[in-house]
N, C-alpha and C positions, 0 to 999 in steps of 0.2 A: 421721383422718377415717373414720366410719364408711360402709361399703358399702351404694349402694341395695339394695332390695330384689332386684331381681333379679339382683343382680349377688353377694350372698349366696345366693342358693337356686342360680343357676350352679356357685358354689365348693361349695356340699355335693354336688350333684348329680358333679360331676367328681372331689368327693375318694372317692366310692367306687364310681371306675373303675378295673379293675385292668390294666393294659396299655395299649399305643396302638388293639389293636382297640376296646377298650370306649369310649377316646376319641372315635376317629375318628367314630363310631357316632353315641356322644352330641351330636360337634359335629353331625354334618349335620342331627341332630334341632334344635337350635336353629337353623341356617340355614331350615328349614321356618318357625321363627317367622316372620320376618321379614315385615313386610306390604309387601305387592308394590306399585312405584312403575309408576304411569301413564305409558304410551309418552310421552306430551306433557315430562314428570314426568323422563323418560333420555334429558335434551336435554344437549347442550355445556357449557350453562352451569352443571349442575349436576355433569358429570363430573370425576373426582379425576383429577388429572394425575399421575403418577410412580408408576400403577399397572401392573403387567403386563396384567390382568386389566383387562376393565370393569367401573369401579366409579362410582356413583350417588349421590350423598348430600343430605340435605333437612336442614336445623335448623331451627327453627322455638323462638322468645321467646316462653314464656308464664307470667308472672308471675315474672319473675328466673329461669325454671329454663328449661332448652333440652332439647327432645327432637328427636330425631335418626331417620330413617328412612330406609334406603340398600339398594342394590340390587349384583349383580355376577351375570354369567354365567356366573363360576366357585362350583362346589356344596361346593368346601372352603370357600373363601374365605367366602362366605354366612354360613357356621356363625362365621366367625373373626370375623364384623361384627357380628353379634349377638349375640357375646360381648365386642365392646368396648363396642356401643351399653349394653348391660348394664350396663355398667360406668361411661358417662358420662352416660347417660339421667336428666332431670331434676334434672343437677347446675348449680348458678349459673358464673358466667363462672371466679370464682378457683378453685372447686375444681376443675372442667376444666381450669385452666390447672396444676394441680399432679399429674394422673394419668399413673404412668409406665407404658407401654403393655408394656414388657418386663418389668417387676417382677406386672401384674397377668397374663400369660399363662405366666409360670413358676410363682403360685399356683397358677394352673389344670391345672400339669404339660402344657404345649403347647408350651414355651420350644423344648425341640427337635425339635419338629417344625415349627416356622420355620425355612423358608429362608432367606436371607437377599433375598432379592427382596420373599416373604411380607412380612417383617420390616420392606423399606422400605415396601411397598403399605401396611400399620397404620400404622404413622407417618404418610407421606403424606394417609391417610384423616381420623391426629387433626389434623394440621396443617391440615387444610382446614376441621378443627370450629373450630379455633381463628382460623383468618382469618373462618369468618361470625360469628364472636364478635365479633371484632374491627370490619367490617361494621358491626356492631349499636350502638357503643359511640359 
């Protein structure tokens, strides 16, 4: 399966960071991406359960393809959501339900800087992409 767009120009842009400074760097600069969810928008029913962190997430059906817009008040974390939205952003229900969250964050040379908390929070975040899929069907 070929990589959305942005989720291509993510992989170049990180394949030539040299270090985890130039990482760390780079992710917070995509966490800056991210468009900011409405107080109304970081209600209950849209919070991810099995996060450490507070995390927010929206999907939203348009034309078979699901775009995804999520929020967290943690500033690593942000970058790390915007590098999966990247990566599932306007994919249909089956190719989202085939991306592995740990194979696309060790492309990006991130793998070990997942904790394992991290590690469960991305999970967590795709498994909740995957229940409004499921919602929708």
């Amino acid at each position: 399966m070929s990589l959305p767009q942005t989720a291509a120009e993510a992989l170049d842009a990180f394949d030539q960071c040299h270090g985890w400074e130039q990482r760390a760097r780079l992710l917070m600069q995509w966490g800056e991406r991210l468009a900011s969810l409405s107080e109304a928008e970081r209600c209950e029913g849209n919070r991810v359960q099995g996060c450490e962190s507070q995390v927010w997430l929206i999907g939203e059906l348009r034309d078979d393809r699901w775009r995804f817009r999520a929020a967290s008040d943690a500033r690593l974390l942000r970058g790390l959501l915007a590098l999966l939205i990247a990566r599932v952003d306007d994919l249909n229900a089956g190719e989202l339900a085939a991306v592995d969250v740990a194979d696309w964050f060790a492309r990006l040379g991130l793998s070990r800087q997942l904790s394992p908390s991290r590690s469960n929070g991305l999970n967590a975040v795709l498994q909740r992409m995957r229940e409004l899929i499921a919602q929708h069907r």
